[in-house]
Structures are given as C-alpha cells and as structure tokens.
RODO-2510 file (C-alpha; in nm, 4 decimals, decimal comma):
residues 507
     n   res          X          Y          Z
     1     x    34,1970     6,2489   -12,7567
     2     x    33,9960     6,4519   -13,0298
     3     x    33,6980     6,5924   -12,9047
     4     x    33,3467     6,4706   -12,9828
     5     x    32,9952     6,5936   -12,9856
     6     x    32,7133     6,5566   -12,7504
     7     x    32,3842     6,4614   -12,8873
     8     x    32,0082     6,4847   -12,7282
     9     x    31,8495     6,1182   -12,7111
    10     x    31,4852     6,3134   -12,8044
    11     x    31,6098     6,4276   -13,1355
    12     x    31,6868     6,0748   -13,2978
    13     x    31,3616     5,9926   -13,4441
    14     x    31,2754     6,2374   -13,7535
    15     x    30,9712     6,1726   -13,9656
    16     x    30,9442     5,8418   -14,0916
    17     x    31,3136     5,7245   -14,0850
    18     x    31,6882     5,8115   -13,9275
    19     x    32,0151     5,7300   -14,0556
    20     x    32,2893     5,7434   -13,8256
    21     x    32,6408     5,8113   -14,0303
    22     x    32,9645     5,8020   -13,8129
    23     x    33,2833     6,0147   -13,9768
    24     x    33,5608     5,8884   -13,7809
    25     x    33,3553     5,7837   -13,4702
    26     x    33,1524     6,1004   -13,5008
    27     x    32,7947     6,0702   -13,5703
    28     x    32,5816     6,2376   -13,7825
    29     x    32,1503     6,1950   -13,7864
    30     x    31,9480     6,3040   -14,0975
    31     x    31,5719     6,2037   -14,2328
    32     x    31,6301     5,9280   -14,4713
    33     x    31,3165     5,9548   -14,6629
    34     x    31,3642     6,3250   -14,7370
    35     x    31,7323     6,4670   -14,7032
    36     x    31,8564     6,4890   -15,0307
    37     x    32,2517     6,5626   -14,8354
    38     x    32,5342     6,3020   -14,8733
    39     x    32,6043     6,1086   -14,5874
    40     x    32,9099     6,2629   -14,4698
    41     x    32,7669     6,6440   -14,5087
    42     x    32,6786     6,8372   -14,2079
    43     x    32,3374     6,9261   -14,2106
    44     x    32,1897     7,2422   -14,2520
    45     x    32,0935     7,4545   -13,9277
    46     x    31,7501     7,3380   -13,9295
    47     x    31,8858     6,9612   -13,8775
    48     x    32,0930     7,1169   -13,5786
    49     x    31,7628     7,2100   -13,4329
    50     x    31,5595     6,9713   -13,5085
    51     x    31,8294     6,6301   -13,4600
    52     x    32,2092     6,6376   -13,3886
    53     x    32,5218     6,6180   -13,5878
    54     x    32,8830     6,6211   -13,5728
    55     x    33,0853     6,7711   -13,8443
    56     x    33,4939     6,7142   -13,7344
    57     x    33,6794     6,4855   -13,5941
    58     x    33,8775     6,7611   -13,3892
    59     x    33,9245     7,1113   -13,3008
    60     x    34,2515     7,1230   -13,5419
    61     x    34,0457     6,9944   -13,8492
    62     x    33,7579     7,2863   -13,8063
    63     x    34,0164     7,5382   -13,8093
    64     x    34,1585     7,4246   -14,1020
    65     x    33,8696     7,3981   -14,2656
    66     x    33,6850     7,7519   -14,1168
    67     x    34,1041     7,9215   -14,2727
    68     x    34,0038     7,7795   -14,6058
    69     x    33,6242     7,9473   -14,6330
    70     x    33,6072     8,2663   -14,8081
    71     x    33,5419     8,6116   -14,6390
    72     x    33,2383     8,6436   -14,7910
    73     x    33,1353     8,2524   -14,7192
    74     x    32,9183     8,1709   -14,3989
    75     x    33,0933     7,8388   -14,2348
    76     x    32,8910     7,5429   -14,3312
    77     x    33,1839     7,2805   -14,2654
    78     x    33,4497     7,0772   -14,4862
    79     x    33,4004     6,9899   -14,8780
    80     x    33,0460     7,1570   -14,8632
    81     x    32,8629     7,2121   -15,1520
    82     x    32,7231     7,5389   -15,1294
    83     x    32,4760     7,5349   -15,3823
    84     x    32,1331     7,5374   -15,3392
    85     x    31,9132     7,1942   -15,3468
    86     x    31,5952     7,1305   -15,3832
    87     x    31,3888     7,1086   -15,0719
    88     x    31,6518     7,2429   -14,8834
    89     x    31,5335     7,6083   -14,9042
    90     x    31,5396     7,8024   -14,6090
    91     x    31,4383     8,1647   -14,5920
    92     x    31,6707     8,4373   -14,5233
    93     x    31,6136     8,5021   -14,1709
    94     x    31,6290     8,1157   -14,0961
    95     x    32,0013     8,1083   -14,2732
    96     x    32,1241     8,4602   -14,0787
    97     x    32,0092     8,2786   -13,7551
    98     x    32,1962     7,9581   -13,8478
    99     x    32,4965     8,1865   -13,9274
   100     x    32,4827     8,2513   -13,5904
   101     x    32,3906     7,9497   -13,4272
   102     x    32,6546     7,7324   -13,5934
   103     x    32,9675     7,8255   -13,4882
   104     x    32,7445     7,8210   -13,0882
   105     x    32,6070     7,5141   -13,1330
   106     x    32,9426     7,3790   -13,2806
   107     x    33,1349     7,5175   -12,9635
   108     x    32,8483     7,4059   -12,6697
   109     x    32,9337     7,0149   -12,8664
   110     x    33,2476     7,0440   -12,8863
   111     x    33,3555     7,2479   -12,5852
   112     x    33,1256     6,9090   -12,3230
   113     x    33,2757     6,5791   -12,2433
   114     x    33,5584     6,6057   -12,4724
   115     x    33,6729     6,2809   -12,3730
   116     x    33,3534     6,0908   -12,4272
   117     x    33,3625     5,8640   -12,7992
   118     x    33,0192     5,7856   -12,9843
   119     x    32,9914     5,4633   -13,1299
   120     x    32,7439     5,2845   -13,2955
   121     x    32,3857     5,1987   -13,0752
   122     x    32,2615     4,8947   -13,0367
   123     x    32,0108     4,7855   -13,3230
   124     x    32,1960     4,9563   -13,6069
   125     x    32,3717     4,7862   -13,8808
   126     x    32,6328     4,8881   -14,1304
   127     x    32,4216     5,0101   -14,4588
   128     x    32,7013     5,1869   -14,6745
   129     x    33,0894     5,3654   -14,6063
   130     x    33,2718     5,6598   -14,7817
   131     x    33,6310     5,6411   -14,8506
   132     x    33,8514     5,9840   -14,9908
   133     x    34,1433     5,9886   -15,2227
   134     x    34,3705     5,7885   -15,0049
   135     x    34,1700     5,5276   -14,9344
   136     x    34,0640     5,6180   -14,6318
   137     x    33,7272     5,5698   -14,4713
   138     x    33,5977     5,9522   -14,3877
   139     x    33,2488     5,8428   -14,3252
   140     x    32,9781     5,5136   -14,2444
   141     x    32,6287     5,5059   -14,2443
   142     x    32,4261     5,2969   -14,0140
   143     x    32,0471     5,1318   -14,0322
   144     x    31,8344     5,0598   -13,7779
   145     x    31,7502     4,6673   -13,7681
   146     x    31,3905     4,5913   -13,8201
   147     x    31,4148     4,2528   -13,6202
   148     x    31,3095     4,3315   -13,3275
   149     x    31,0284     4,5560   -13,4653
   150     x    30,9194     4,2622   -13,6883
   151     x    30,9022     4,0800   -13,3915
   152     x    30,6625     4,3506   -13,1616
   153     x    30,4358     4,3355   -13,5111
   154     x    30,3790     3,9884   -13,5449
   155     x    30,3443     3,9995   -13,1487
   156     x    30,1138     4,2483   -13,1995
   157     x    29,8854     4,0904   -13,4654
   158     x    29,8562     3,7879   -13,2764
   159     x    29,7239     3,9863   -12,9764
   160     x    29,4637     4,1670   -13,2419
   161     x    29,3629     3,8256   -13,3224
   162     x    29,2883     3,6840   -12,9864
   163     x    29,1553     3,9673   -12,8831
   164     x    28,9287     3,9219   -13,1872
   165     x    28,8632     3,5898   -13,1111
   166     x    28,7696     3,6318   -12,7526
   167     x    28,5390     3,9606   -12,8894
   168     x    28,3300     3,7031   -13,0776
   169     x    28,3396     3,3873   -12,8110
   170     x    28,1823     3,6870   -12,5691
   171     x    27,9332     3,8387   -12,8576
   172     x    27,8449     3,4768   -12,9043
   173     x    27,8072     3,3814   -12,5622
   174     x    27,5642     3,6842   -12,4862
   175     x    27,3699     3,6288   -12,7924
   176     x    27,2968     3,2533   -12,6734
   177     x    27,2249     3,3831   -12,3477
   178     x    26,9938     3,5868   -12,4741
   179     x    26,8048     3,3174   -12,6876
   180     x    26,8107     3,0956   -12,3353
   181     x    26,5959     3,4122   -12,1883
   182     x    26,3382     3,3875   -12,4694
   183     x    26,3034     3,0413   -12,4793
   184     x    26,0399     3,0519   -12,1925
   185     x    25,8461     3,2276   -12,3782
   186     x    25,7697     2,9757   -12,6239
   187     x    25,5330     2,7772   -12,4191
   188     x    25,3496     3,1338   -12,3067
   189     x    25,2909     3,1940   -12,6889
   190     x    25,1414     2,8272   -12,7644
   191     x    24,9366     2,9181   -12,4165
   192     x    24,8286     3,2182   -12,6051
   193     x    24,6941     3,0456   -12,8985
   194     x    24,4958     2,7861   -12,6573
   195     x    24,3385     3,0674   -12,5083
   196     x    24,2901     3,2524   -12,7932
   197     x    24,0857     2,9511   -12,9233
   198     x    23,9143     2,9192   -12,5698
   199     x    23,7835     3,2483   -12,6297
   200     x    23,6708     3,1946   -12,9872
   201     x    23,4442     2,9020   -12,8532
   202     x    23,3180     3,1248   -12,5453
   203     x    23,2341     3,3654   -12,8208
   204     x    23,0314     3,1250   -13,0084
   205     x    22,8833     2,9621   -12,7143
   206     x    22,7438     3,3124   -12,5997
   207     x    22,6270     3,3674   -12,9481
   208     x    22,4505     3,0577   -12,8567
   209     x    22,2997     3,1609   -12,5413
   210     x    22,2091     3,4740   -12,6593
   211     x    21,9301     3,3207   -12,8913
   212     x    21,8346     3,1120   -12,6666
   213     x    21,7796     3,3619   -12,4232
   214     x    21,5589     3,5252   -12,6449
   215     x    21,3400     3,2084   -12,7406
   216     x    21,2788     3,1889   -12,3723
   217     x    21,2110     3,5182   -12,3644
   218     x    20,9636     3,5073   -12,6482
   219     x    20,7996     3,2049   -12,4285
   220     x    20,7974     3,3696   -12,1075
   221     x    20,6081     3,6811   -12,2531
   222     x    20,3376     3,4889   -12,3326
   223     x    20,2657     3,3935   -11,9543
   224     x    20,1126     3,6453   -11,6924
   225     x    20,3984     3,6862   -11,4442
   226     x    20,1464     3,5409   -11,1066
   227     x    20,1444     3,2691   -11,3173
   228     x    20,5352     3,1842   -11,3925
   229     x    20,6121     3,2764   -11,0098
   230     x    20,3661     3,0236   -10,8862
   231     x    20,5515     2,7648   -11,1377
   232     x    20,8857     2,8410   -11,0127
   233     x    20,7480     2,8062   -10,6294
   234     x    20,6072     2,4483   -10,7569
   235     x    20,9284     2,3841   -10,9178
   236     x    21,1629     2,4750   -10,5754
   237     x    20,9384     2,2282   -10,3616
   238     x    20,9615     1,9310   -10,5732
   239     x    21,3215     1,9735   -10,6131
   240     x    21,3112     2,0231   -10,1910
   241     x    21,1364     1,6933   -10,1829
   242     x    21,3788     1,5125   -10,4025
   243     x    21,6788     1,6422   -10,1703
   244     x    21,4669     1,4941    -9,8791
   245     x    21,4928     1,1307   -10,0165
   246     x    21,8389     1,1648   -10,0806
   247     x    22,0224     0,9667    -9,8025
   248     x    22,3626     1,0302    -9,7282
   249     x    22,6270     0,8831    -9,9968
   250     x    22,9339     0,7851   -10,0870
   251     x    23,2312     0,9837   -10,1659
   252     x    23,3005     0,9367   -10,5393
   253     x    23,5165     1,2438   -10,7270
   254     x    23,6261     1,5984   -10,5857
   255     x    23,6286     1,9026   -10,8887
   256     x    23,7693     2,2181   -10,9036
   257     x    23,8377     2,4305   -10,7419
   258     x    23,6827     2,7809   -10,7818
   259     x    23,9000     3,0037   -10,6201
   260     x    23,6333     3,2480   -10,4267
   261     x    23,8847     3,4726   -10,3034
   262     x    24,2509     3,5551   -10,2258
   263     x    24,3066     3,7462    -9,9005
   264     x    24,4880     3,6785    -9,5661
   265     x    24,8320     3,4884    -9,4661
   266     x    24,9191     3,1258    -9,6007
   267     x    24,6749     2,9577    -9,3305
   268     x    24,3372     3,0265    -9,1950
   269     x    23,9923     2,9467    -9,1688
   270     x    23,6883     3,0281    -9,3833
   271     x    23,2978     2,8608    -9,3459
   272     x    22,9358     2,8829    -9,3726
   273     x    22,6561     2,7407    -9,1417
   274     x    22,5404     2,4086    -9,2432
   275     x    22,2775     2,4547    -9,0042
   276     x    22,1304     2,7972    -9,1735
   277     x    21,8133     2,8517    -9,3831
   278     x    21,8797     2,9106    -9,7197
   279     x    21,8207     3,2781    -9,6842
   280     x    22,0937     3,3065    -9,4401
   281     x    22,4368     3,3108    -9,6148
   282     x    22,6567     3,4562    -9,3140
   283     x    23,0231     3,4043    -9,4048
   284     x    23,3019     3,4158    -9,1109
   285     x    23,6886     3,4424    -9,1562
   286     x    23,9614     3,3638    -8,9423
   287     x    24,2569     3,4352    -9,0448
   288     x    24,5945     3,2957    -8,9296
   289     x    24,6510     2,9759    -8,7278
   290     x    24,7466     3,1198    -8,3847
   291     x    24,7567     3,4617    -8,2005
   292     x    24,4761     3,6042    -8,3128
   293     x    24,1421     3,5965    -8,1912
   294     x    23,9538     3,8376    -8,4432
   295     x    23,6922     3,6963    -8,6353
   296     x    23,5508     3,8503    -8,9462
   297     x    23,1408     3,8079    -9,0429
   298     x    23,0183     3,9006    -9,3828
   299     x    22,6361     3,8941    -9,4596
   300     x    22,6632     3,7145    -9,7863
   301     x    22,9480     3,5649   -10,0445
   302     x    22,9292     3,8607   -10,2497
   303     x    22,9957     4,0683    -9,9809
   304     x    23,2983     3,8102    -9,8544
   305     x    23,4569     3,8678   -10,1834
   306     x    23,4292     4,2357   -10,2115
   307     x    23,5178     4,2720    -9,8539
   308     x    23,2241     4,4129    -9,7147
   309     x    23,2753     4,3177    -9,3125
   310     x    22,9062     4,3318    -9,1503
   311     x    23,0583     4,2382    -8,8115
   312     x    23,3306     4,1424    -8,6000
   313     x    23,4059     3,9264    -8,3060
   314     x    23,6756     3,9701    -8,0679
   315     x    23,6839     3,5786    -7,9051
   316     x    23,8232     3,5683    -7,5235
   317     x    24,0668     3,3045    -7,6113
   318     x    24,3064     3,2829    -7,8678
   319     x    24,2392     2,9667    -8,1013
   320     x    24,5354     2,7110    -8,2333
   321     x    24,5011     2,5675    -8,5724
   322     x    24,2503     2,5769    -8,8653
   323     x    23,9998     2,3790    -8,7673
   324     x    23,7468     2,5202    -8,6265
   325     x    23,3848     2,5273    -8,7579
   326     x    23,0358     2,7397    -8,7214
   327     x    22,7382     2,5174    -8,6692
   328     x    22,3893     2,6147    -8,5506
   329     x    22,4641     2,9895    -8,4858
   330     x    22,7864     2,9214    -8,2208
   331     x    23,1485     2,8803    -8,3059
   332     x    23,3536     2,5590    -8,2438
   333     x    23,7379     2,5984    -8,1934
   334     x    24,0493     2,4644    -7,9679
   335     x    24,1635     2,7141    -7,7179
   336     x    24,5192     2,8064    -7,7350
   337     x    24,7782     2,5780    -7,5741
   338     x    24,5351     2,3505    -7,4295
   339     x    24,3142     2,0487    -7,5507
   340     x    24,0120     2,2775    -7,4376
   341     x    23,6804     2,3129    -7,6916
   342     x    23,4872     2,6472    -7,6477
   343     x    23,1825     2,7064    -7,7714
   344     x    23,1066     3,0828    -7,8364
   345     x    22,7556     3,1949    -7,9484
   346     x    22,7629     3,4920    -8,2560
   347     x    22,4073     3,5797    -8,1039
   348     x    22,5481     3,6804    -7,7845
   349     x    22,8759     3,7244    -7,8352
   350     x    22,9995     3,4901    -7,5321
   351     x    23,1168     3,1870    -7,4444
   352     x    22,8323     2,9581    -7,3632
   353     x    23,0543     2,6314    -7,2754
   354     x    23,4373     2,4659    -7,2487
   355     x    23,5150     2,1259    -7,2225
   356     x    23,8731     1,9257    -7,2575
   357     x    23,8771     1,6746    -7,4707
   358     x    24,0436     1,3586    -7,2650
   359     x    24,3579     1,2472    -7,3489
   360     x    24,4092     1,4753    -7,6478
   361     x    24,7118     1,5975    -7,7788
   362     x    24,7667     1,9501    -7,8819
   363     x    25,0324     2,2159    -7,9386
   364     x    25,1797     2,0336    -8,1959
   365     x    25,1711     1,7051    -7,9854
   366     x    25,0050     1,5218    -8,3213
   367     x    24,9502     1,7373    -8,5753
   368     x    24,8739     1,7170    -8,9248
   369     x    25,1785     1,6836    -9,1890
   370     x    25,1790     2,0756    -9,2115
   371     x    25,1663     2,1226    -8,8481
   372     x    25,0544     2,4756    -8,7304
   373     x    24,8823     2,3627    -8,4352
   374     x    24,6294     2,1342    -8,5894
   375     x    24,6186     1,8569    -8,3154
   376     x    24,1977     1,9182    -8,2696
   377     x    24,0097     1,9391    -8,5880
   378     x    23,6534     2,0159    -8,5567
   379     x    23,4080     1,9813    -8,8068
   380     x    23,0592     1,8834    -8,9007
   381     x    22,8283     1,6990    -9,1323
   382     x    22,5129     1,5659    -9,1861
   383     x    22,4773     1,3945    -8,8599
   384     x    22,6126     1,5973    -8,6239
   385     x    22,9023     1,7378    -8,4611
   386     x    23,2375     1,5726    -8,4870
   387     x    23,6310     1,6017    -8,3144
   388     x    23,8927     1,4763    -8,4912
   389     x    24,2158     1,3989    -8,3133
   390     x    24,5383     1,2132    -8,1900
   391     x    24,5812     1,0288    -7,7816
   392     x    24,9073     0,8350    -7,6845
   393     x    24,6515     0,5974    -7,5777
   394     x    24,5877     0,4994    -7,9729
   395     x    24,9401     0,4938    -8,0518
   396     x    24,9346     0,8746    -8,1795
   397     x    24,6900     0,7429    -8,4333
   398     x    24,3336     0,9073    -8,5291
   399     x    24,0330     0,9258    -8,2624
   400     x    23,7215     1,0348    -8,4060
   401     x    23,4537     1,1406    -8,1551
   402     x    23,1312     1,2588    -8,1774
   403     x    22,9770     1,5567    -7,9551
   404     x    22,6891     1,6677    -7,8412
   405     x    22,6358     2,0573    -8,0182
   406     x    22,5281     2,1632    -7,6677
   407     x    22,7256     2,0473    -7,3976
   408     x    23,0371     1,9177    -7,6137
   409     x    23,0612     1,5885    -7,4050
   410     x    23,1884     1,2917    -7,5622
   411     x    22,8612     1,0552    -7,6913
   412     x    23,1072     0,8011    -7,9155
   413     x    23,4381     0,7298    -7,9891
   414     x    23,6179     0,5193    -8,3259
   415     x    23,9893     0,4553    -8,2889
   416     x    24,1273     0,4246    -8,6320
   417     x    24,4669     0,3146    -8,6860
   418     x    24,6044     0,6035    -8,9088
   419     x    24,8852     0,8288    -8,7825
   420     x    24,7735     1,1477    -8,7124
   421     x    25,0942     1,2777    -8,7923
   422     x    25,0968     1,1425    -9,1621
   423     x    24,7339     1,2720    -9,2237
   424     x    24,7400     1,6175    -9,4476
   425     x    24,4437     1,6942    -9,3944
   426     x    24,0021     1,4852    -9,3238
   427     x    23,6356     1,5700    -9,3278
   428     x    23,3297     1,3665    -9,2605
   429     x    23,0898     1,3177    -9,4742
   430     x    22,7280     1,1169    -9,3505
   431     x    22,9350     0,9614    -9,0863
   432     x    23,2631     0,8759    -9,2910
   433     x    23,5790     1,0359    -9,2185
   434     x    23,7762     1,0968    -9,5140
   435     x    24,1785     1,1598    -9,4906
   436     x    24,4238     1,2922    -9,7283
   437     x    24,7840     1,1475    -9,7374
   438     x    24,9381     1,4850    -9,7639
   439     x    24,8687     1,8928    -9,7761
   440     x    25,1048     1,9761   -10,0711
   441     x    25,0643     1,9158   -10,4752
   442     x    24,9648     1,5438   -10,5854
   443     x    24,7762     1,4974   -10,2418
   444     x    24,4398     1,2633   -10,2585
   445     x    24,1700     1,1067   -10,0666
   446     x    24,3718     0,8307    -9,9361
   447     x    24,1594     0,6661    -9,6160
   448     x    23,7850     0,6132    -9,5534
   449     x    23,6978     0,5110    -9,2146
   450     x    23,2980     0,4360    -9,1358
   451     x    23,1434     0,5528    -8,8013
   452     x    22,8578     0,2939    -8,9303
   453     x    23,0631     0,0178    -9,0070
   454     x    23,3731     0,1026    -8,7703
   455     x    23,5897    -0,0240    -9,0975
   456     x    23,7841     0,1458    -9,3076
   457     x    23,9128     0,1442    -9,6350
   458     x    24,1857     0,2509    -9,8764
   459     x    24,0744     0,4979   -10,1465
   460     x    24,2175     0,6699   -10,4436
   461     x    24,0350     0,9648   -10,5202
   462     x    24,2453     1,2582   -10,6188
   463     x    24,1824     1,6527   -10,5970
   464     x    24,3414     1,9741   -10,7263
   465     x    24,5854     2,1283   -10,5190
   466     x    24,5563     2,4700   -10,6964
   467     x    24,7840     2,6813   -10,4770
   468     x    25,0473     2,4091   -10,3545
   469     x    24,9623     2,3894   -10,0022
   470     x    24,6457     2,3035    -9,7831
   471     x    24,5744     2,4170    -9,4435
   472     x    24,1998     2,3325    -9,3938
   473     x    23,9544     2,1691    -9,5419
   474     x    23,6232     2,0863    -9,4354
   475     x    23,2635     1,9566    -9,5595
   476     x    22,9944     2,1527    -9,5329
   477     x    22,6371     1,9812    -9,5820
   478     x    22,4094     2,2298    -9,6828
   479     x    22,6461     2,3427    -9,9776
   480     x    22,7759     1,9644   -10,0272
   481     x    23,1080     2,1259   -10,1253
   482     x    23,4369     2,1473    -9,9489
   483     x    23,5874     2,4621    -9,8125
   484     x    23,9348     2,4814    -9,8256
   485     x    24,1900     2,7587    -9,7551
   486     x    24,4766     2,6886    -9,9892
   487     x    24,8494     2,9326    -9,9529
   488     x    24,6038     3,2164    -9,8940
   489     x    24,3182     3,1550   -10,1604
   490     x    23,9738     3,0532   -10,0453
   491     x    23,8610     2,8010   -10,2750
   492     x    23,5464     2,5719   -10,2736
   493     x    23,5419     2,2461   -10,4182
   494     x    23,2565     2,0119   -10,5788
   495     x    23,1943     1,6693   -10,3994
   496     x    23,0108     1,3876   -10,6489
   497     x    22,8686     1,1279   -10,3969
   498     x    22,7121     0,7712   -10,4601
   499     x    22,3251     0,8618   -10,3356
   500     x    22,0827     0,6147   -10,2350
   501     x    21,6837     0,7895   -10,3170
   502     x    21,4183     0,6880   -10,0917
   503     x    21,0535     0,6168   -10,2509
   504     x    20,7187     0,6252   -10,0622
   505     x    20,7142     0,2266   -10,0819
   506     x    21,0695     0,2062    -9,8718
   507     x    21,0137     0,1142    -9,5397
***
C-alpha cells in the first residue's frame, strides 16, 4: 500500500477560503482566493508551514521524480514549474530554509501511518479534476458545501431579529412603566395651579386688609387711648350679657377641623377647663390609652403647641381609655382594669375621691368601635358632670349617668337603647348626648338622646375625619368647640347650635 501523508486538523482554514485537491487519494490544501498554483502543484514551503500538502502517491514516484531534477535544481516535486509567479516571492533565506525543510517535512509525512488513506471530508464537493496524457485522472479538487453554513446564517439572523424584537418589547415596556410613574403627578400639578390661585386671592385679600387696617388706624388716632379702652371694656360686657341669655341649643353643623397640633401616639387625650375664667387657659395632655400615668400641663395654647411643659403630674393609678376630662380644677378618669372613677385635684396633686360605677363594664367589656379600653367615657357640659357607659343589665347598650363633681355618686340615670359597642365615639351637649356611628373616615353624628326629654332621635349631621381615625372627642362649654385627638393630631372643631335668647320680658 503506497504511503500517504499526515496532515494537522489546525492548518485547514487559510484566509478567507481552502481548497482541498486529492492526487490519487492524496490531498493537497491551498488559499483559494490568493494562490495563483495549479491544483495539482505542491505548494511552496511557506504552504508546508502554514497548511499541509501531499505531493506523491508513493515513495517510488518521489525518487523518480527527485533522479530527474538537475544538480543545480532544489527539489520542488513532479512537473514543477520553476519559474517565478507573482505573489509567490519569497526571500532568499525563506527558500534556503525550505530547501531544507522539504525533503524533512516530506520524510516526517511520509515516513507516519503509512498505511492510513485520506479521502475526501465530509462537507466537500467535487469542484473540478485533472487528467494527463493517458487519460488518467492525476488530480481532483474539492469545495466546501455552503449548506450547512447557509443554514447557521439564516439561523443566525432570525436570532438577531428576535433578539431585536424582544430589545424593543423591553425598551417599550420600561418606557410605559415609566409614564405609569408620572401619571400621579398629574393631579399634584392641577393641585398646584389651585393653590397657586388660592394664593393669588390671599394676596389680594391682604392687599385688602392692609388698607383697611390703615383707615382704622387713621380713625383710632383720632381718639385718646383712656377713651378707646373704656369702649372696648363696654363692648366685652355687652357681648358677656348676650352669652348670658343664650340658653343651651341644639346641635346643628360640626366645621373643620383646625389641626392645633401633631404630637404623641395614635390615641390620647387632650382638654381645657370648662370651668376656668377666661384668663386661665391651662392645657393638659395625656398621651396614650393605657400604661401610662404621666400627665402633661401647659400654661396656655401657645405654649401647648410649641411644647412649653409648665408642669407635670405623675397620677397613682394608671388610667384605661381616652376619656377622661378636667373640670373645676380636678381630673376625671377610669382607673386601670377596674370600673373605678378617681378624682385627682391639680391643686394638690392627690386623689381627693374613688367611686365604682355599678354594674359597669370595662377592660374592653363594651367598648367603643375602636376599642382601646374605652368602656367609661367621662365628660362634661353645660350642666354638669356626666359618665357615659355600657351594663349587661341594658343589654350592653348605652347608660348615661350624671354625677355629682364632688363625691362622684350617681344623682340620675337614662338607659338608651344604642349598643355601646357600635358607638365610635359621643359628647353631651346642654343635656343631649350625641353619638357617632363610627371612628374612621365618613363617620357622622348619627344618635341624639335627651336627658330632658328621655327620647332620642336619629340625626344626620356629618364631620371631617381629617386624619382617618378618632379616639376621643369631647365638648367643651366654655370654648363651644369639640376636642378631638385624631391618629395623633390634636384638632378642635366648630359646633353651630340652634340657640334660644332670653329677653328681660321672659319669665
């Protein structure tokens, strides 16, 4: 079997293109885009170190054709052409080195696996055949088929494609997601133009003022000062004796609120003294609806909202609920766990009397809808001292009793037939006891229930539930507004009642 030549796998690619030509089942590799050899001519010694060739078909044939070289003519194999081409240059030490390396290289190919045979790979195709004198076929040249790499192309561009495709779905998706994010802000920017006109009007309004402020002042200059203080005395007393023929009245509309302050946990207790001169404007704060027994006295509201403490009280007991309420100098509230009212005087700082309320539930026996301890709500108005609460006696529904300021006992009790439990939150206004139907947004004035009378009646009077949830609110006389302590904001709202004036020919 004629011997054959080994080849290296790494050297079959060569620039842009490789032809593979078999002489006789020996294969020979060249650059088809640049190698200006014929197909059955060994290539030069740079092609033997840059790809792979084979030149005979057997040992016999290369001696023939190394006897019929001349002396003076380096081997370069059989019917070789031995002039120079263009291109094909190589410089003289390059062609002494392949002088050397050829006949080396030849023997290493030859002298391996002489029995092995190279055929054709698959993915080449017949692309032209040499034939001598004879007829005989002394050389083929093979092509690489471009199926399959026509196939990994179009494979490819479709994957380019989807890949573009999904590139835009995701640019598209973020960009809409990024629209949804601004769209909030559309309704901020029309709330900016509302304010924006608010503040045009304030603007004029002051503008306004301003002159008119000056007018008066132009007046008042005219006046010797004795004389304007003694008119604003006379003014003060008549408007004292028009609040003196004002009986009590009728709850008609709740406004507002003015949020006073924001300070404390979600539930608490803030107040003023009904009972107090005018001069006296002692605030107290009690913050939290169990376990704590602190409470916090400010001299005045301005001080209350700029945290100025003037004093502070550390109670015996620990209170439950909201609900407690200052009146005449002492402190009203339910002691903890128990059904107990203490009375603790701010003059002396202790408790001056306790007394259980009979039959009254507490520790969130009957609460209100928000619960938080508020079984035993205290409060007061203008005719007296009140306690609002629940007994299984009434069916867990509303007891309203009033006490006496001094020795808390029981002087008069109302059994109403709301549930205590489905009451937000009530105050008592002249006698009335007025009960919301919840704590939380949408809440109103839902049930009126006379101490007069000892009727009641359905109402629909709503309020503004500012802060979302209520956990006291309570009446206070002097101020005829309602204190409330709403999510942690201490508000005050405006009461509008139905008033009855008195003349000097009433009997």
């Amino acid at each position: 079997m004629p011997p054959t030549r080994v080849y290296d796998k790494r050297l079959m690619s060569y620039e842009r293109g490789v032809v593979k030509t078999y002489e006789n089942h020996r294969m020979m590799s060249f650059p088809s885009s640049r190698s200006h050899h014929h197909p059955c001519k060994p290539p030069t010694c740079l092609h033997l170190l840059k790809l792979f060739c084979g030149q005979c078909e057997s040992h016999a044939a290369y001696s023939a054709l190394a006897a019929r070289r001349k002396p003076t003519e380096r081997f370069r194999g059989p019917a070789v052409n031995n002039k120079r081409r263009k291109g094909n240059c190589l410089p003289n030490r390059m062609r002494a080195l392949c002088g050397v390396l050829d006949p080396v290289l030849l023997l290493m190919l030859f002298g391996y696996y002489p029995s092995m045979t190279i055929g054709p790979k698959e993915g080449w195709q017949v692309y032209s055949s040499a034939q001598d004198a004879d007829g005989r076929c002394i050389c083929t040249v093979y092509v690489m088929k471009m199926e399959t790499q026509m196939k990994g192309l179009r494979s490819k561009f479709r994957q380019i494609e989807a890949d573009r495709k999904n590139i835009m779905t995701r640019n598209f998706q973020e960009l809409k997601e990024k629209m949804d994010e601004l769209q909030p802000l559309i309704p901020v920017l029309e709330q900016y133009k509302t304010d924006a006109k608010l503040i045009s009007r304030f603007k004029e309004e002051i503008r306004n003022l301003s002159a008119a402020l000056i007018g008066i002042q132009e007046e008042v200059g005219a006046y010797d000062y004795e004389e304007l203080h003694q008119r604003v005395l006379s003014l003060e007393n008549r408007l004292r004796s028009c609040m003196s023929k004002l009986t009590c009245g009728k709850l008609m509309k709740i406004t507002g609120p003015v949020t006073i302050k924001t300070s404390g946990t979600r539930f608490g207790a803030w107040m003023t003294d009904p009972q107090a001169s005018l001069r006296n404007n002692r605030v107290w704060y009690m913050d939290s609806y169990t376990n704590n027994k602190i409470v916090r006295e400010y001299k005045s509201m301005d001080d209350f909202v700029s945290g100025v403490e003037s004093r502070t009280y550390n109670l015996p007991f620990k209170w439950a609920g909201t609900n407690h309420v200052v009146y005449n100098g002492s402190l009203y509230y339910n002691k903890y766990q128990s059904n107990i009212i203490v009375k603790y005087g701010f003059e002396t700082g202790r408790i001056q009397t306790q007394r259980a309320l009979e039959y009254a539930g507490f520790h969130n026996v009957y609460p209100y809808t928000w619960g938080g301890f508020s079984d035993i709500d205290l409060m007061a108005d203008e005719l007296g001292l009140w306690a609002v609460y629940a007994t299984n006696q009434n069916a867990g529904n509303i007891v309203i009793s009033q006490l006496d300021p001094q020795s808390l006992e029981v002087l008069k009790t109302w059994n109403t037939e709301y549930s205590k439990r489905n009451a937000g939150e009530s105050f008592m206004i002249c006698g009335t006891l007025y009960i919301t139907n919840s704590h939380l947004t949408g809440a109103k004035v839902y049930y009126a229930y006379s101490t007069k009378t000892s009727t009641y009646e359905y109402t629909d009077i709503p309020f503004h539930n500012q802060y979302f949830h209520m956990s006291m609110l309570d009446y206070n006389a002097r101020d005829r507004a309602l204190y409330a302590w709403n999510n942690g904001h201490q508000v005050l709202f405006n009461v509008t009642l139905f008033h009855v004036i008195k003349t000097d020919d009433d009997s």
